[in-house]
N, C-alpha and C positions, 0 to 999 in steps of 0.2 A: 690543644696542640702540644702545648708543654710535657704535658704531661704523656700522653702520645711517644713523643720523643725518648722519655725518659724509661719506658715500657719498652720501647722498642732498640732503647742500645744495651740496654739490662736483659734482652732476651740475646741479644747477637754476640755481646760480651761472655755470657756466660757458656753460652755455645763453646765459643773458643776456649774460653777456658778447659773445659770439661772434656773437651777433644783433645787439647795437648798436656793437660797435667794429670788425666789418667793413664795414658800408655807411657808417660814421663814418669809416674809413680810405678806403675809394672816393672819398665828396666830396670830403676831403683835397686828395686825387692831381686829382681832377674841376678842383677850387680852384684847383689849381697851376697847372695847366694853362692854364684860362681866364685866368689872372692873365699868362701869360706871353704868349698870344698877343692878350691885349688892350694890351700894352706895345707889342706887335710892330706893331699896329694903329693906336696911336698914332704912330707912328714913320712908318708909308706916310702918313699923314696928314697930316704933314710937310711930305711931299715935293711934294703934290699940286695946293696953289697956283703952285708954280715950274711944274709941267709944264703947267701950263693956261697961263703967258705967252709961255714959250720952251724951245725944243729945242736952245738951242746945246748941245755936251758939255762947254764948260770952264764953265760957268752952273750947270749942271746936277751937276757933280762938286765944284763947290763947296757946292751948297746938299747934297749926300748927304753931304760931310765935315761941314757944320757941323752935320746932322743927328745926328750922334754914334753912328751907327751903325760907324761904324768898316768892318770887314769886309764887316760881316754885312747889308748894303745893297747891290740892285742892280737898276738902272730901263733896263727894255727897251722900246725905241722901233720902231714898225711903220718899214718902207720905205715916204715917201714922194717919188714924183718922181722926180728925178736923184739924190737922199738915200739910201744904202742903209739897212738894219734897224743900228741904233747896240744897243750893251748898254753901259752904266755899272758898274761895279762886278763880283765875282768871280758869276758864273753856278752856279746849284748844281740850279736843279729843270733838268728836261727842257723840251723844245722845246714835245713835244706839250702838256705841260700849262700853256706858258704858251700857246700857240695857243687851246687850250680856254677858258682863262678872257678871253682875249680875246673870242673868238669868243660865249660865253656870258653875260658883261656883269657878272659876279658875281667875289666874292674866294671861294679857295677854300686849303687845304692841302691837302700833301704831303711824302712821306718823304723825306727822303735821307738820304745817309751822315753819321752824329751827331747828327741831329736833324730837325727838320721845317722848312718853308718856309711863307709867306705871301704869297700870290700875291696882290695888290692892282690892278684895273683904276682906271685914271685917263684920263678924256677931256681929249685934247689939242684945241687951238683951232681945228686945223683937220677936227675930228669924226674923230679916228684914235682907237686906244685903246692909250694906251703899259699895259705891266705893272710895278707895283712890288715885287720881291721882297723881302722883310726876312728872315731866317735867324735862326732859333729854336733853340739848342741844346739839348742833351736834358738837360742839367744843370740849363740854366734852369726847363725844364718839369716836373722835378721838384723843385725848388729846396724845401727844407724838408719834401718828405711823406717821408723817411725819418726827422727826429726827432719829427713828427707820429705815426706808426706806430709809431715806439718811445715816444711818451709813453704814445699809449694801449695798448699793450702793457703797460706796467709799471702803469696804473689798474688794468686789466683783471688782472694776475694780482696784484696788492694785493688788489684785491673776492676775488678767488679765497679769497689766504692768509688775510685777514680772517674770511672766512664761513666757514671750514673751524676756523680759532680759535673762533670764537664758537661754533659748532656744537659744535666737543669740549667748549667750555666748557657748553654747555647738556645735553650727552650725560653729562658727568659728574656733571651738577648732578641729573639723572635719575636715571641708573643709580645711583649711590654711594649714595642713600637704599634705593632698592629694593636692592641688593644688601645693605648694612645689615638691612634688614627680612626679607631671606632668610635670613641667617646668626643673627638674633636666633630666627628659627621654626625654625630645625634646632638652635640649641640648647635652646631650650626643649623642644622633641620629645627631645632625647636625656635630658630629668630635670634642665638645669642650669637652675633658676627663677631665678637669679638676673641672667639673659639679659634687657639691654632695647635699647632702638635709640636714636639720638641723634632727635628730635624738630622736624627741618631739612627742607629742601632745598625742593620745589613743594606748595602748598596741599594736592595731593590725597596726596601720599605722609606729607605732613607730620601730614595729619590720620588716615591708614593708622598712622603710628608712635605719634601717642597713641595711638589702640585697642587697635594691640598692647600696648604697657606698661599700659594701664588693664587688656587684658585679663590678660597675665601678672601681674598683683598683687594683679588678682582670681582667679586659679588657687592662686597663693602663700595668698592670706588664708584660701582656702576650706578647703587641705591642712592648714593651721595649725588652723585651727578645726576639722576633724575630728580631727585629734590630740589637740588641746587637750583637746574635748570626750570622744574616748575616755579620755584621760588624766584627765579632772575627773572621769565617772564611774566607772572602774576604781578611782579614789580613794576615794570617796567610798562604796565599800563596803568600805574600811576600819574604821569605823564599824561594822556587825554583825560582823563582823571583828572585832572587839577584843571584843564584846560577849560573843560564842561563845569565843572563848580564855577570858575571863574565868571565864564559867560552865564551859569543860570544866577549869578548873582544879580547881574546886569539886566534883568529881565523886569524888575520892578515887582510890584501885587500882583492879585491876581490866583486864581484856583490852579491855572495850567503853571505858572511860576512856581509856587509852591509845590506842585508834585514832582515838577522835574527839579526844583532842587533837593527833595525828599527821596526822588528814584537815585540822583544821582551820591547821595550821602549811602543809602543803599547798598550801591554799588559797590562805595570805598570799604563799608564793612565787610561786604563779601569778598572783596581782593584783600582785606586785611585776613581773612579768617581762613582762606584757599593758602596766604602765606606760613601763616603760623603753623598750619597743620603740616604743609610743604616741607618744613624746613625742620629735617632733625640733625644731619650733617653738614660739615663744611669744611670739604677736601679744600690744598688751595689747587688756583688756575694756575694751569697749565702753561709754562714758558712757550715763547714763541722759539723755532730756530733762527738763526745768524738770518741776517739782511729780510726779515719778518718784521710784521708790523703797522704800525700809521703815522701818520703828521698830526702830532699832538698840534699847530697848528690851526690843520686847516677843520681838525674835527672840534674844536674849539670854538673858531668863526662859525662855522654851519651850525650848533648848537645854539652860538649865541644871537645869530640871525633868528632862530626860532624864536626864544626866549623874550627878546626883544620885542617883538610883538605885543606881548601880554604887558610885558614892562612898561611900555606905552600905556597902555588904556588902564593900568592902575599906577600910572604917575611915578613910577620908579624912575629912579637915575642908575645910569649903568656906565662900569668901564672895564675893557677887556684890555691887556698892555700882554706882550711879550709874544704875538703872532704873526708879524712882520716876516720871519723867514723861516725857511722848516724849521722843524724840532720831532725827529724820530725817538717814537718809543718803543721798545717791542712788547706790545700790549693789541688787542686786536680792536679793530676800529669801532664796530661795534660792542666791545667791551668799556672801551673809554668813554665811546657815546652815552652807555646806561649810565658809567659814574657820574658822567658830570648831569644827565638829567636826574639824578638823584639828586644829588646836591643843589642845584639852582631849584629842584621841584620843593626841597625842605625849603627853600626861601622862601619861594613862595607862599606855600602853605604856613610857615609859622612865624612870619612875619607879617607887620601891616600894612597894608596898601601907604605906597608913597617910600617905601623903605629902599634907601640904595644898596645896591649891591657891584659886586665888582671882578673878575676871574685874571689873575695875571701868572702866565707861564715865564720860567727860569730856566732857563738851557744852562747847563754848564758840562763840565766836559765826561763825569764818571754819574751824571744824576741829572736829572729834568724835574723841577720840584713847580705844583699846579695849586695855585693859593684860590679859595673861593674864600668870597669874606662879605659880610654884610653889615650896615647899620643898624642890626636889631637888636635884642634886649642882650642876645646871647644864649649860650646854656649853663645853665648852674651849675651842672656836674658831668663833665665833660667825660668822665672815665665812663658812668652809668651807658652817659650816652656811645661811646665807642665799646659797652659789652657787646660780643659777638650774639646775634641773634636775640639780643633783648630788646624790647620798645622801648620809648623811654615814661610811656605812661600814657603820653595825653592821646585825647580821641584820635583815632586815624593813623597813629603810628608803628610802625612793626619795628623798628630800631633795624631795616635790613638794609636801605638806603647805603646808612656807613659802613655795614659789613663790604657790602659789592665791592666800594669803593677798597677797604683793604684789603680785601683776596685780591685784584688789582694792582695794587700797589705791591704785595706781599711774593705776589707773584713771579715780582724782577729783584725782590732780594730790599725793597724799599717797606714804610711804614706809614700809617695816618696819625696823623696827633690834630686837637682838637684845641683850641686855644680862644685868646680874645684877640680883633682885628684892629687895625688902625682906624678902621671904622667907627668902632667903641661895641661893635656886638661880635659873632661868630666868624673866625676864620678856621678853614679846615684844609690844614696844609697836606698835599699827596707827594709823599716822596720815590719815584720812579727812578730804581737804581739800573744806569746802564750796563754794569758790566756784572751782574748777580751779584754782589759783594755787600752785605748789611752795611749802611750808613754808618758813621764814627759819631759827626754830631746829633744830637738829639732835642736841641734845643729849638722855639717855633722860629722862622728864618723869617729876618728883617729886610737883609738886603740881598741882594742879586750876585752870583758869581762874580761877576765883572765888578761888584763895591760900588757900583754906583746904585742910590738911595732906591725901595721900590715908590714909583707914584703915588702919591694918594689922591689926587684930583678926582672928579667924575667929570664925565664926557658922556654925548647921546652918540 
């Protein structure tokens, strides 16, 4: 198309040119011309008072020298009387054609060798009609239209260069976007979503390359979100997952004990391996709007009412503190449900039967901060363990647990950090910021808004 372009204002351009700077070079020449034999015409004009008083020749050869015609001056006299035909000065047209113009009472031209003639009738006193030649050389007659011709030759292929520059300029300024917006669509068709176009060049290409990138980031956000979203539920049967190990633990010997605890390990590996392949993005969630949301709360109790159950029958001690009165997050209820059974399900599973553990919410006024903390061993490398999407190694882990939990958190403009509990093993504090604004402190949180100490007791 460029090039296109550049063919087609080099064909239009040259047109105009050729249209107006050939009959512009004609007048020129036209110009010249009249300008020379109007010179020549003043010069017969000259002469033509002396021939109306006298035909002497020495009179008459003086008034042609002071005429200043030099040469190129010459006054032919008819025969009259005893007088033969006189010529003054050098003779250059023909006979016939001064006879004609006598005879015909008019000035006319004519060729000759170097140039043309000016044949000028002038009435003598005695009603004859002498002829005044002036001699026009062909230099004079074109005197200047050869650097007339070359000025406008050199406008004329300026406009040319010009319009063929501008044109590539405009051909590139075209094509370079659309060729951008083609290379962006072929790699996005080969799987590289991370393919965008630069967002330049003419209105309509310009407003073509946002669409594309709005539309490639909606193709990205969308792949994300189904991953995510197989990844948060493949997780999230985690959760009867741990419920079933627990109970086929409980089962004693036995052939049929053994397979259902072997179907159910099974299991974990297939939801571990549905996750890993699930998960290659992680847009974060999605803010709620104004007055959206749940009662960290009461989804707290009802989590913990579950939980409790199991805690019971493997001897855990449990204490939940800070649900006594709302505590709005804006986080969706079922988002916070998955985190915290993520969390209380790590306890479970990597801790040992009999291990306390403990969940205490902190309301305060710009932040709601959700401490899970247990009496286990702990984890050794608390960073490894908060890489996003990494496991941390041991059997049954996909490291996605803590991810959920911080796209949640991350979500209201808050963070997770990973630390040691007053317990003496794992607390993993969620910082829920309410007003979007990243948290100042950073450090793990001891005490409560309010400064008074958090509990460490346990209670059933």
């Amino acid at each position: 198309m460029r090039w296109a372009l550049v063919k087609v204002c080099l064909a239009v351009t040259t047109m105009v040119v050729v249209a107006f700077a050939v009959p512009l070079g004609l007048v020129v020449k036209e110009m010249a011309r009249d300008r020379a034999f109007s010179n020549a015409e003043r010069e017969a004009a000259a002469v033509a008072p002396a021939l109306s008083i006298t035909t002497d020749r020495d009179k008459l050869e003086r008034v042609v020298a002071s005429a200043g015609a030099d040469s190129g001056m010459a006054v032919h006299l008819p025969a009259a009387g005893a007088r033969p035909a006189l010529d003054i000065g050098r003779r250059r047209a023909a006979d016939r054609d001064i006879q004609a113009v006598r005879r015909l009472g008019r000035a006319s031209t004519t060729s000759v060798a170097g140039g043309s003639t000016l044949l000028q009738p002038v009435a003598l006193g005695s009603g004859d009609i002498a002829v005044v030649e002036v001699y026009v050389p062909e230099s004079e007659v074109t005197n200047g239209v050869g650097t007339a011709w070359a000025v406008l030759a050199a406008v004329g292929l300026a406009l040319i260069v010009g319009s063929v520059a501008v044109a590539d300029r405009l051909g590139v300024r075209m094509v370079l976007p659309a060729q951008r917006l083609v290379e962006g669509a072929h790699d996005l068709g080969e799987g590289r979503l991370g393919a965008r176009v630069p967002e330049d060049g003419p209105t309509e290409l310009r407003l073509a390359a946002v669409a594309f990138n709005s539309m490639a980031d909606q193709v990205v956000q969308l792949l994300a979100n189904e991953r995510e979203l197989a990844a948060d539920l493949s997780h999230r049967l985690r959760t009867p997952l741990t419920v079933l190990r627990l109970n086929a633990a409980s089962l004693g010997g036995g052939p049929a004990a053994e397979q259902t605890r072997a179907a159910v390990a099974q299991l974990e590996r297939e939801v571990d391996t549905i996750i890993r392949t699930a998960r290659e993005a992680k847009p974060q969630t999605a803010a709620l709007g104004p007055g959206a949301g749940c009662d960290a709360a009461e989804v707290v109790r009802e989590r913990m009412e579950f939980w409790s159950a199991l805690a019971e029958d493997e001897g855990r001690k449990w204490r939940v503190a800070g649900v006594e009165r709302p505590v709005r997050l804006p986080v969706a209820r079922a988002d916070l449900a998955a985190a915290l059974d993520a969390l209380l399900g790590n306890v479970f599973r990597h801790t040992a039967e009999g291990t306390a553990f403990a969940v205490d919410v902190h309301n305060g006024e710009d932040a709601v901060i959700v401490l899970v903390s247990d009496a286990g061993p702990g984890i050794s490398d608390p960073e490894a363990a908060m890489a996003r999407g990494r496991g941390s190694g041991s059997a049954g882990s996909t490291g996605l647990g803590l991810d959920i939990v911080r796209r949640l958190a991350e979500s209201t403009g808050g963070d997770v950090r990973v630390g040691t509990s007053v317990l003496g093993g794992t607390e993993v504090r969620i910082w829920f910021q309410l007003d979007g604004r990243r948290p100042v402190a950073r450090g793990r949180v001891r005490r409560r808004r309010s400064g008074k100490p958090v509990p460490t007791g346990l209670d059933h």
